[in-house]
LOMI-309303 format. One line per 4 residues: number of its first residue (from 1); their letters; for each residue x, y, z of N, C-alpha, C. Coordinates in pm, whole numbers. Example, Ala and Ser with C-alpha at 12.3 -4.5 7.8 and 13.67 -1.06 7.14 Angstrom:
BEGIN
1 = as = 1319,-569,780,1230,-450,780,1320,-330,780; 1285,-225,708,1367,-106,714,1290,3,787;
***
This chain:
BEGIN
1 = xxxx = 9143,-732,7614,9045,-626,7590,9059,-571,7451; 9164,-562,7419,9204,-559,7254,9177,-578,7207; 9171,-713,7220,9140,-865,7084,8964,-827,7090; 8891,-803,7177,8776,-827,7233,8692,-719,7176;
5 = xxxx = 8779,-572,7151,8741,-433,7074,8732,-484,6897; 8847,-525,6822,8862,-548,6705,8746,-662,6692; 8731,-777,6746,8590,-858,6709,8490,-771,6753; 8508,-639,6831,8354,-592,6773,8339,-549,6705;
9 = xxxx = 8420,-440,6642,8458,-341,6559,8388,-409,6455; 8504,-584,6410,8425,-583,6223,8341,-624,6238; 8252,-704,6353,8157,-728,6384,8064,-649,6338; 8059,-497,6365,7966,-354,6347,7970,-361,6186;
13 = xxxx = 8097,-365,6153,8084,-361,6007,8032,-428,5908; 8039,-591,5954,7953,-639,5892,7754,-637,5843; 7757,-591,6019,7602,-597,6020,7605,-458,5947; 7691,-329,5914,7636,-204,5871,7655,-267,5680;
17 = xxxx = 7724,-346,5636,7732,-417,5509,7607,-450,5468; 7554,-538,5570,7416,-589,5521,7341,-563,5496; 7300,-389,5609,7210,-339,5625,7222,-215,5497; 7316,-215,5442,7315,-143,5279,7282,-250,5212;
21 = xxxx = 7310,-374,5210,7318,-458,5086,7140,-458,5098; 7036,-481,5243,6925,-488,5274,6841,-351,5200; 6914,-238,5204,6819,-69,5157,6833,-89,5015; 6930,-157,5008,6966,-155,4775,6843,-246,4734;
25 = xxxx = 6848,-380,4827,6771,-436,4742,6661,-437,4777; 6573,-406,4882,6449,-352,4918,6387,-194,4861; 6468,-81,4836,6425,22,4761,6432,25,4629; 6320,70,4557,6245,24,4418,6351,124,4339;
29 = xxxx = 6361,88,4238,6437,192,4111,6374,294,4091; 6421,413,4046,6386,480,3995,6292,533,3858; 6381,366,3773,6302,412,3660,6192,333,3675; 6167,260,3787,6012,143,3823,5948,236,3827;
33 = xxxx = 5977,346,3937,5826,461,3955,5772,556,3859; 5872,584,3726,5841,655,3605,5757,594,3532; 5781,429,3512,5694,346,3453,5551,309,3511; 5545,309,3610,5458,314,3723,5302,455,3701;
37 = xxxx = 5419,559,3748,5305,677,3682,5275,671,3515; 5359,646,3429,5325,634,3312,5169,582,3282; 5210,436,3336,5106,325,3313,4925,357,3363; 5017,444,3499,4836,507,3589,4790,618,3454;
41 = xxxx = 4873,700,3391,4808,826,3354,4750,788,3202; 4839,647,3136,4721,642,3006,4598,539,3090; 4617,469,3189,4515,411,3245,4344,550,3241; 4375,623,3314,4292,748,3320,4311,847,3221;
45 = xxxx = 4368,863,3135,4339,896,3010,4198,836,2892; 4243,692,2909,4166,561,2823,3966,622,2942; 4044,607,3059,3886,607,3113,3784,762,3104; 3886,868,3114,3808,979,3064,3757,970,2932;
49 = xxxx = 3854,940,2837,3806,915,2676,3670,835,2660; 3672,738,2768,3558,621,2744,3418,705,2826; 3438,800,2908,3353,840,2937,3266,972,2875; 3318,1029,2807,3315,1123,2732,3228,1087,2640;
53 = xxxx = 3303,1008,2556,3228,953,2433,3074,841,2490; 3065,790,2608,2971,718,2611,2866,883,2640; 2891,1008,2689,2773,1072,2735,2766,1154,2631; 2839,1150,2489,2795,1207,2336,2720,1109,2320;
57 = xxxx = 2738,972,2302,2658,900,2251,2469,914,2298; 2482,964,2408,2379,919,2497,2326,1082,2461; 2376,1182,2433,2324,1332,2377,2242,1290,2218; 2342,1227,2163,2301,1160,2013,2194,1081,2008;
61 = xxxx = 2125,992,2059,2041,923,2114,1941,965,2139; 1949,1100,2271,1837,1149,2336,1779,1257,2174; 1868,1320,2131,1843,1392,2009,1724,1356,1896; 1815,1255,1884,1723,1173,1788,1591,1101,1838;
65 = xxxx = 1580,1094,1974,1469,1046,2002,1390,1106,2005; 1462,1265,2064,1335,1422,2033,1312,1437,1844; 1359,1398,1798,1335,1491,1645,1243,1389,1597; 1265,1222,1596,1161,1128,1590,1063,1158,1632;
69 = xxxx = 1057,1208,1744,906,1188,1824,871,1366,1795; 914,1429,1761,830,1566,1751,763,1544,1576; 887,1454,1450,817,1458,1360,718,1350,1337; 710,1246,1416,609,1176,1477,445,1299,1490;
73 = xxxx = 463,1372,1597,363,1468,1650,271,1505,1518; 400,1596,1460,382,1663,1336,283,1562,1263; 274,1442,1239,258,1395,1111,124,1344,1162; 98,1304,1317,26,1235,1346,-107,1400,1365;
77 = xxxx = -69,1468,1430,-151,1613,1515,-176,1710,1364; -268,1732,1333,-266,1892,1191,-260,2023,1347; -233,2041,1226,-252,2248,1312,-328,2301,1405; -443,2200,1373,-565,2274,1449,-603,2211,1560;
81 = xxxx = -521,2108,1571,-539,2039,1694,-441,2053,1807; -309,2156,1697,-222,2222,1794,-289,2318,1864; -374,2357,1790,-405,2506,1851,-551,2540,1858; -601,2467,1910,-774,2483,1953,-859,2606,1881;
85 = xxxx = -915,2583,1785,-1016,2718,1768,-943,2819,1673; -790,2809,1621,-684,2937,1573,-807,2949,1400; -818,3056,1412,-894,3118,1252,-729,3084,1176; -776,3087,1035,-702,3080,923,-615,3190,913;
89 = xxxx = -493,3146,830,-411,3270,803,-462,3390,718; -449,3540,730,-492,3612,630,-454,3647,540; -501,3661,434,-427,3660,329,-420,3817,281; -256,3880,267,-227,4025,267,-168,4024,135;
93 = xxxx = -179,4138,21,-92,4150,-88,-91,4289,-29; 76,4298,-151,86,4436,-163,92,4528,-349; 70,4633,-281,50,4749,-390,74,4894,-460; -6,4875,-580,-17,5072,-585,-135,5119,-559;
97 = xxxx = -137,5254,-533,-307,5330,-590,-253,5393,-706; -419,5356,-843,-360,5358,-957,-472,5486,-1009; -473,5577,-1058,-600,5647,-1095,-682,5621,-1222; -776,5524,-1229,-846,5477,-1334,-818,5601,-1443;
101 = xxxx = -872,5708,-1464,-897,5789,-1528,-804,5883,-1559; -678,5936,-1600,-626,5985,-1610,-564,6018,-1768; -501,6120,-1794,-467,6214,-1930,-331,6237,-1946; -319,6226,-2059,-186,6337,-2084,-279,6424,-2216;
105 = xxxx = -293,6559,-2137,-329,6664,-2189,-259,6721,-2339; -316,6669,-2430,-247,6738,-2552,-301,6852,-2628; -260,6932,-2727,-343,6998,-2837,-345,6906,-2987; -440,6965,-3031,-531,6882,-3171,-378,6958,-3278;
109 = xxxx = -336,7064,-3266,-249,7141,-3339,-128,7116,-3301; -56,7120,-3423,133,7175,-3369,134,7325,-3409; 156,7368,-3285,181,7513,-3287,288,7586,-3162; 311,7685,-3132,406,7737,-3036,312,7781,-2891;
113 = xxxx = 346,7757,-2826,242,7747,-2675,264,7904,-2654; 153,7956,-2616,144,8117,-2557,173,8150,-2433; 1,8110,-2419,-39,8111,-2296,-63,7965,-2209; -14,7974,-2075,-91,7841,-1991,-170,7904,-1864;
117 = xxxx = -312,7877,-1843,-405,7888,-1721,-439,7863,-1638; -346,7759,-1590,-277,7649,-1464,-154,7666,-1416; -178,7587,-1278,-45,7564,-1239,-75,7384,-1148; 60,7359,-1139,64,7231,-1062,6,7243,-927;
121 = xxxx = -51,7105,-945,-135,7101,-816,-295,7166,-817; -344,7256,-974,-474,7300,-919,-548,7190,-958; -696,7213,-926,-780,7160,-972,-896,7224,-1090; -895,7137,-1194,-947,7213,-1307,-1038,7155,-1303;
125 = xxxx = -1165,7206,-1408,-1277,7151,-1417,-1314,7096,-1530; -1414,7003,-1604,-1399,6950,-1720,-1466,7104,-1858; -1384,7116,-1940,-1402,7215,-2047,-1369,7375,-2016; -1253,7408,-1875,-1188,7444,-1816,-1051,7466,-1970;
129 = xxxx = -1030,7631,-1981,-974,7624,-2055,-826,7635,-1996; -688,7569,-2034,-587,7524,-1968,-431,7594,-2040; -474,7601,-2177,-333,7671,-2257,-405,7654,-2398; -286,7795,-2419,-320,7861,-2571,-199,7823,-2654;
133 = xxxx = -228,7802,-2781,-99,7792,-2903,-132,7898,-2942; -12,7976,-3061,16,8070,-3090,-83,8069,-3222; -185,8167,-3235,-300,8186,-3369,-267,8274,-3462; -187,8354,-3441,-190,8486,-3542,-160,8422,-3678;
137 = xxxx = -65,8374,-3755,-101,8288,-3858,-262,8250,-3938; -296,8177,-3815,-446,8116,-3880,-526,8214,-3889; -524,8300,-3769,-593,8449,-3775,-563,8491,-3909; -480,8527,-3946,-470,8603,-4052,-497,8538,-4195;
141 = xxxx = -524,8391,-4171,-563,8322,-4293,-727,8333,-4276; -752,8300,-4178,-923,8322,-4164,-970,8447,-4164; -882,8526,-4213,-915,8739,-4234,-920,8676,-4379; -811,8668,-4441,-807,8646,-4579,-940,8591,-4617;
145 = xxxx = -950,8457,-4619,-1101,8394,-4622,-1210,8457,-4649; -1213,8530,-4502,-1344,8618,-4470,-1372,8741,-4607; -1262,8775,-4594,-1235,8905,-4705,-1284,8812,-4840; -1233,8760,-4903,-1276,8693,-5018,-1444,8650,-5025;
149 = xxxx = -1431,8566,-4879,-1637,8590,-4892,-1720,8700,-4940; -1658,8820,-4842,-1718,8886,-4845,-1714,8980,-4977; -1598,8935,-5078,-1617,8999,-5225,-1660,8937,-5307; -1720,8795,-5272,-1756,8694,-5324,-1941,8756,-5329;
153 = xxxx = -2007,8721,-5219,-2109,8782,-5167,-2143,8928,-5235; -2082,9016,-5235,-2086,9115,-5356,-2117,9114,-5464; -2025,9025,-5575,-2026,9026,-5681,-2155,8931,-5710; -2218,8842,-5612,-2310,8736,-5654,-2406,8867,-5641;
157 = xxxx = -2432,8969,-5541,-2524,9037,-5564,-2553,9128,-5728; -2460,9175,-5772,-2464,9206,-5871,-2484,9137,-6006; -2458,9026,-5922,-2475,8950,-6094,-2634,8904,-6083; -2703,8916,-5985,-2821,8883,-5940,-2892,8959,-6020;
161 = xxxx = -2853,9094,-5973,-2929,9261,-6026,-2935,9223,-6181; -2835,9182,-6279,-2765,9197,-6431,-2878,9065,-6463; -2844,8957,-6386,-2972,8830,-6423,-3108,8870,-6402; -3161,8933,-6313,-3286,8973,-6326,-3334,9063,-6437;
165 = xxxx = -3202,9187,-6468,-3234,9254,-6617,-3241,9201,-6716; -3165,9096,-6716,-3154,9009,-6875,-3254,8918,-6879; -3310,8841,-6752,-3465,8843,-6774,-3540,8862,-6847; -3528,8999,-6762,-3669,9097,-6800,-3694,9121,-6961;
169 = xxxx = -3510,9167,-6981,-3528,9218,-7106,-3531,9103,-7254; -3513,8992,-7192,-3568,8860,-7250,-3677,8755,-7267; -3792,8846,-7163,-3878,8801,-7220,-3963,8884,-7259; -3938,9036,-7275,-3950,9094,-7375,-3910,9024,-7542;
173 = xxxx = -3781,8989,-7561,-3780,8949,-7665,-3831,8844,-7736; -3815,8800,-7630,-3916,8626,-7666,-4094,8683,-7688; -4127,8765,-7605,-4244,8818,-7692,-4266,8888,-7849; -4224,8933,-7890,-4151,8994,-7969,-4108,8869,-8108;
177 = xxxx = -4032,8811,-8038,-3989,8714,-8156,-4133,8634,-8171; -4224,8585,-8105,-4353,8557,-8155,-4409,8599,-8230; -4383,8729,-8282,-4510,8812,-8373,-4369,8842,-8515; -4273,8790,-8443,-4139,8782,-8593,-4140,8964,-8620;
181 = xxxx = -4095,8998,-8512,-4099,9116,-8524,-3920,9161,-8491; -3815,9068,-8451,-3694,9060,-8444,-3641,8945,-8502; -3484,8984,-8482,-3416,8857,-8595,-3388,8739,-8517; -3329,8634,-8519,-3313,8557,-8448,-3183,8552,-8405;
185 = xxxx = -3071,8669,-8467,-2978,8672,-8337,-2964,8758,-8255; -3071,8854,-8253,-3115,8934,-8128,-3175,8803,-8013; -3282,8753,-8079,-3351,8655,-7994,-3236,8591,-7877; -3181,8513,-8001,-3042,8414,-7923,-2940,8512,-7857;
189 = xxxx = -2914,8630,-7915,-2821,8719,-7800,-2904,8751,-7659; -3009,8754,-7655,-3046,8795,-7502,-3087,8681,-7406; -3081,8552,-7496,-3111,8438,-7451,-2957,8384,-7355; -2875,8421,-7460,-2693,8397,-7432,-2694,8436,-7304;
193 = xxxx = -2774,8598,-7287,-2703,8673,-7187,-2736,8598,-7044; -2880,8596,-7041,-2928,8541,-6925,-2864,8418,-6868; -2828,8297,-6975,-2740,8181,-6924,-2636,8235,-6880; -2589,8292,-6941,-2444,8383,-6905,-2418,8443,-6731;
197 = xxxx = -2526,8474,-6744,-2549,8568,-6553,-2625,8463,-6482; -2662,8358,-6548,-2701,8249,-6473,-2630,8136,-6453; -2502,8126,-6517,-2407,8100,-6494,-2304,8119,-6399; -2282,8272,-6394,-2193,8363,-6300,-2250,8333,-6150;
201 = xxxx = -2407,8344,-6174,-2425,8364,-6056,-2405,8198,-5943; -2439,8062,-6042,-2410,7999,-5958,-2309,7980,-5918; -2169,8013,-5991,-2024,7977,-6001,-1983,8091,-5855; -2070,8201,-5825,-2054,8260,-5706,-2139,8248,-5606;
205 = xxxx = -2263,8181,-5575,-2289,8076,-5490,-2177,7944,-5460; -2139,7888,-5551,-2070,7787,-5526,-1937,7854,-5435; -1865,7978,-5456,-1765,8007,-5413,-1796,8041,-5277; -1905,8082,-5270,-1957,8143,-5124,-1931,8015,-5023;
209 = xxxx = -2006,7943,-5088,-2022,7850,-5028,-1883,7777,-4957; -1816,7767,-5039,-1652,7705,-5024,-1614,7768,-4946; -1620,7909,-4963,-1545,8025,-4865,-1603,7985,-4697; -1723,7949,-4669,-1809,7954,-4569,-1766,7823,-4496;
213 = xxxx = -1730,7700,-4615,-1659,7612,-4521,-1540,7573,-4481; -1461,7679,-4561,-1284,7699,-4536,-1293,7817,-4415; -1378,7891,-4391,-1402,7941,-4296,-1435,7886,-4189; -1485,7790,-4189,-1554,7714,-4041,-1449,7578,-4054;
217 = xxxx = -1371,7557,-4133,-1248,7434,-4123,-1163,7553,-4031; -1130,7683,-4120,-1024,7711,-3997,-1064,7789,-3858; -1160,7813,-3861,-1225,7845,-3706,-1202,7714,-3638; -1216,7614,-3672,-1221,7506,-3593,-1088,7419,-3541;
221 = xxxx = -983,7488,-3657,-854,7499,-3644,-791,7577,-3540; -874,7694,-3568,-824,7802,-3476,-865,7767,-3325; -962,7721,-3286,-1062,7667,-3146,-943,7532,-3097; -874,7448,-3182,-799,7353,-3170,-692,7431,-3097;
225 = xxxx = -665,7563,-3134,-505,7556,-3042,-551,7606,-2896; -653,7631,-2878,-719,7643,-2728,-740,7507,-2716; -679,7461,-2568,-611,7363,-2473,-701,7362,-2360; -854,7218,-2351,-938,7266,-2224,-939,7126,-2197;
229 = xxxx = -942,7141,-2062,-932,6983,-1965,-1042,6896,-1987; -978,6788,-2044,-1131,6669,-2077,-1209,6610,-1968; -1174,6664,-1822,-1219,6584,-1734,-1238,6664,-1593; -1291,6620,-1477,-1233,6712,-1351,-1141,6652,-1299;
233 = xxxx = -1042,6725,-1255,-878,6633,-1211,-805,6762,-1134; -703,6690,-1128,-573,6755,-1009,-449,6775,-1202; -412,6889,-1158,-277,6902,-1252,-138,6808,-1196; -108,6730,-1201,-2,6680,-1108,152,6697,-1168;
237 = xxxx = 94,6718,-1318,249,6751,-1349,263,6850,-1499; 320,6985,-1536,368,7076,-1576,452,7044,-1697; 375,7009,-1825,488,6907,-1938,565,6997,-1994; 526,7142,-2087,554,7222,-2185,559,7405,-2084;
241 = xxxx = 615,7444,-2163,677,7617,-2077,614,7649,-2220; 635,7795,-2210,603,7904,-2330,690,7896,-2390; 669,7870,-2503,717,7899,-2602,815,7788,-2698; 758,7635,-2616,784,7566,-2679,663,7508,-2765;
245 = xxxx = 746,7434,-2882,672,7387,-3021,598,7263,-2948; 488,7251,-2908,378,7103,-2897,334,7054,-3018; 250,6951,-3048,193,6856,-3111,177,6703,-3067; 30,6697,-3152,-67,6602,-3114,21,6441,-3117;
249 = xxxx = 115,6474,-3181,181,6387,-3242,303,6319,-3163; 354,6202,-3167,471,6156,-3072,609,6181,-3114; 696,6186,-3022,850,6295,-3050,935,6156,-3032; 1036,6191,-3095,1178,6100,-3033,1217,6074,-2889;
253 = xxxx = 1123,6221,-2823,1151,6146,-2657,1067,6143,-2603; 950,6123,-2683,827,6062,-2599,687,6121,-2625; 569,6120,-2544,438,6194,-2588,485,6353,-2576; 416,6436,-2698,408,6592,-2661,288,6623,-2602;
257 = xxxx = 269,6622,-2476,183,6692,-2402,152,6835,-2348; 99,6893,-2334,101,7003,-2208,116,6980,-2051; 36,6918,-2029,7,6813,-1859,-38,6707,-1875; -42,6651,-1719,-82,6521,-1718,-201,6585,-1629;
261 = xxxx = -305,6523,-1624,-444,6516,-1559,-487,6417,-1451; -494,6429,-1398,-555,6267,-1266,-679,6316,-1238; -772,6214,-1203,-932,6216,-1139,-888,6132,-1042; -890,6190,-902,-833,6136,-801,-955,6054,-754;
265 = xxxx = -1038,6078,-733,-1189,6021,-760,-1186,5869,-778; -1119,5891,-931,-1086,5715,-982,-962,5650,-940; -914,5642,-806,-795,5607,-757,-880,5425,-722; -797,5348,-743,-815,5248,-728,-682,5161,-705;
269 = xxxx = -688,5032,-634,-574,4973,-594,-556,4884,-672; -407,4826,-722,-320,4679,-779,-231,4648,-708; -291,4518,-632,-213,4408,-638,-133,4279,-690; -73,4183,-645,-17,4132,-682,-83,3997,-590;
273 = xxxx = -155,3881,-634,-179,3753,-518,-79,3651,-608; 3,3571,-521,53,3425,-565,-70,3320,-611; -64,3323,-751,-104,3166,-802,-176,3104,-705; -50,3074,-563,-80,2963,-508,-243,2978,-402;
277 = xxxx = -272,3127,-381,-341,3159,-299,-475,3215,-330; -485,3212,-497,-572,3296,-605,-702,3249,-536; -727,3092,-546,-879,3023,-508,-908,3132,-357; -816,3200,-306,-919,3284,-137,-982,3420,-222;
281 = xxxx = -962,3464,-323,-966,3559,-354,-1102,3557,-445; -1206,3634,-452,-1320,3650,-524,-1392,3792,-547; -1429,3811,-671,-1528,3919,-704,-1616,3964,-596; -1616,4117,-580,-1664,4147,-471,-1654,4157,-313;
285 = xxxx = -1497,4045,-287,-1480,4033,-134,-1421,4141,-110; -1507,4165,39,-1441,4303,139,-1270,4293,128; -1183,4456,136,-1059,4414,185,-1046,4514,269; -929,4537,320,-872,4669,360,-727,4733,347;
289 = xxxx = -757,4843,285,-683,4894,209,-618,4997,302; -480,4978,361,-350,5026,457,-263,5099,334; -247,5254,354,-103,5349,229,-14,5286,331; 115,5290,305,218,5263,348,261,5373,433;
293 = xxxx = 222,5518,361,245,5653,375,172,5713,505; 51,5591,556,-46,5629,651,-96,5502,731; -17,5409,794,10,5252,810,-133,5260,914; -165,5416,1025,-307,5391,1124,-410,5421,1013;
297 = xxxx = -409,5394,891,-531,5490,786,-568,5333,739; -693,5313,774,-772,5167,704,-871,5192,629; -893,5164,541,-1007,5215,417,-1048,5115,359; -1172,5091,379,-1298,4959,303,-1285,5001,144;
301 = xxxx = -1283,4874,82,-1260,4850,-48,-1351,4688,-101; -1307,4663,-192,-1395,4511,-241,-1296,4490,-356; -1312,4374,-364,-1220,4307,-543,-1304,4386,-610; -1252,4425,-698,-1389,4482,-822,-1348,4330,-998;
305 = xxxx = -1189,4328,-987,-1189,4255,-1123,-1049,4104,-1085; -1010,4019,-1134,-928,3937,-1124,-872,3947,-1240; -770,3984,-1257,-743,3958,-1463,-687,3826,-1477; -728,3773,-1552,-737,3619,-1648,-552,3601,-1718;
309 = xxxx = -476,3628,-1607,-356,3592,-1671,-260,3589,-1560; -177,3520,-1578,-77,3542,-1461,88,3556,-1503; 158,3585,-1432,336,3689,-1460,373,3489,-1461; 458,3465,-1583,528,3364,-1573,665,3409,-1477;
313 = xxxx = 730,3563,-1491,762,3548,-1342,824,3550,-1230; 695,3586,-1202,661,3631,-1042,542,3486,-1027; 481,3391,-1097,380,3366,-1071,294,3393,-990; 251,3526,-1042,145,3665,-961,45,3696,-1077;
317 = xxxx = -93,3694,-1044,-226,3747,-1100,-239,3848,-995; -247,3965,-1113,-313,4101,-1072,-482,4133,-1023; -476,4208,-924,-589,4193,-839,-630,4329,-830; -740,4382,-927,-790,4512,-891,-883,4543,-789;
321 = xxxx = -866,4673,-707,-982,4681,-602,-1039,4821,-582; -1119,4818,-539,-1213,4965,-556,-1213,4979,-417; -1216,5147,-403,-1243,5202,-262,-1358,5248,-262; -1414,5255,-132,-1566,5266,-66,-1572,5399,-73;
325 = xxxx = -1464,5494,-6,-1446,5600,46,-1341,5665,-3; -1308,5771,-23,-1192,5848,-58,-1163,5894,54; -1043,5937,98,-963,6003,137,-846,6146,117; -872,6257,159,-766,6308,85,-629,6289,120;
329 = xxxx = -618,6221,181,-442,6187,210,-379,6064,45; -505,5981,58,-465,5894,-72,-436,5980,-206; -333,5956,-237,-277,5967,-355,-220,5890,-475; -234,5953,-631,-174,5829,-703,-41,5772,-700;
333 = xxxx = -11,5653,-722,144,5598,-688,151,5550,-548; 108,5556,-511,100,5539,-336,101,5403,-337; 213,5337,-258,224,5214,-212,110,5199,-77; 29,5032,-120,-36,5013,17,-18,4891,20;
337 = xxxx = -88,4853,104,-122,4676,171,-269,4635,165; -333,4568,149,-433,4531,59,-408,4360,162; -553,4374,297,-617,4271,357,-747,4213,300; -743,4094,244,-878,3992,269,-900,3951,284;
341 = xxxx = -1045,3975,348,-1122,3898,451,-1171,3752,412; -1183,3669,503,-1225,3558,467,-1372,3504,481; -1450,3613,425,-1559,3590,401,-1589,3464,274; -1722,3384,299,-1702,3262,218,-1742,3362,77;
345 = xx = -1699,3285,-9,-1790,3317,-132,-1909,3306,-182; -1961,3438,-257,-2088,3443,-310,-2118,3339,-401;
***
């Protein structure tokens, strides 16, 4: 029974030998299954990459097949066949309101300002007197004047009275010397006299005369430093105070004025059209004229002029236009917008 235990015993052992030597070499290594997943994950790496890039390609493709075929459309379709019946674009510039007519109010004199008979903002009327320069000077030269006329005028009377006596009493002598009844330098002394006072007297006509137009030079001098509005207008702006020195004449910093004058009346619009758009634009076409200052305010106007030159640049020709209607909200300087119509041309 002994012997019979020990042959089973290594008996067991052998078959438990095998059955390790059987798990070693039937179970896979370790580093097989690292290599294993390795190999799967660039496998599906490679196939995401390949799929990716095939559905850019196929974005790239569809892309280009839209931009072909829309500039296809484009080239083949115009505008108007995009859009059934669409009127033309309108053509808008922009602008100022400019006042045709306007002043800078000066005096004919340099003199010291007195008086002024305005204020900003009124409305004056044309020959509306506006400011005074200082006269007493000229006054007192046109007293002088006067005074001298008037001793001028005097003395011609008297010498009048003295020429009519020497006359008289000369042709007495000249009768007289006919019958040789005087000498002949009595004769020639009363002859002397009369040239003499006929002399005087024109030499004081002539002075009269001078006096009469140095008199009416400085009256007219004097009428010069009175300051009256050449026009009917708005005062819009206040140049000179009392008691500064004016003249007709231009300064180191600019015109010497009193005011500036506007005839709001003559407000008219400038624009600006591109070169490229000049041919819509014509003498006479309707526009409508939008202030910036009043964007619901529409006011009928017409081209009135095109000027014959254009801004090298801006390549812009200036576009004058006349209003139908005034408004008192429109003012000068006033930015607007300036629509025209696409009426055909005359």
């Amino acid at each position: 029974m002994i012997r019979k235990d020990s042959e089973t015993g290594s008996l067991l052992d052998e078959l438990r030998l095998d059955k390790q030597v059987i798990d070693v070499e039937t179970r896979p290594s370790r580093s097989g299954l690292v290599s294993l997943l390795v190999g799967l994950l660039i496998v599906l790496a490679i196939t995401v990459l390949y799929l990716l890039g095939f559905k850019d390609d196929q974005k790239d493709n569809q892309g280009t097949s839209i931009s072909t075929k829309n500039t296809v459309v484009k080239e083949e379709r115009p505008p108007a066949e995009l859009e059934p019946g669409r009127n033309e674009t309108k053509l808008d510039a922009s602008g100022y309101l400019l006042a045709e007519q306007k002043a800078l109010v000066s005096s004919q004199a340099t003199g010291r300002l007195m008086n002024v008979y305005f204020e900003e903002g009124q409305f004056v009327k044309k020959g509306e007197l506006l400011a005074k320069l200082d006269s007493s000077l000229l006054e007192a030269q046109v007293s002088l004047v006067e005074a001298q006329l008037i001793s001028t005028i005097g003395s011609s009377k008297q010498t009048k009275i003295l020429l009519q006596e020497a006359r008289s009493r000369f042709s007495r002598t000249e009768k007289i010397a006919k019958q040789n009844l005087i000498t002949d330098q009595e004769f020639e002394k009363d002859q002397f006299a009369v040239s003499t006072l006929e002399a005087q007297l024109s030499r004081d006509l002539n002075e009269i005369e001078v006096a009469n137009k140095q008199i009416a030079i400085q009256k007219q001098t004097l009428e010069n430093l009175n300051i009256y509005a050449p026009f009917d207008g708005v005062v819009v702006e206040q140049l000179a105070q009392i008691g500064e020195t004016v003249s007709p004449l231009s300064t180191a910093s600019g015109l010497s004025g009193i005011c500036s004058l506007v005839d709001i009346n003559s407000l008219q619009g400038e624009v600006y059209v591109n070169e490229r758009f000049i041919q819509r634009v014509h003498k006479g076409q309707p526009v409508l004229i939008t202030p910036h200052a009043y964007p619901e305010l529409e006011v009928e106007g017409e081209v009135q002029a095109i000027m014959p030159s254009v801004n090298k640049e801006t390549a812009a020709i200036k576009v004058k236009v006349s209003l139908k209607k005034m408004d008192a909200r429109l003012l000068p300087n006033m930015g607007i917008d300036v629509s025209f119509s696409e009426s055909p041309k005359n």
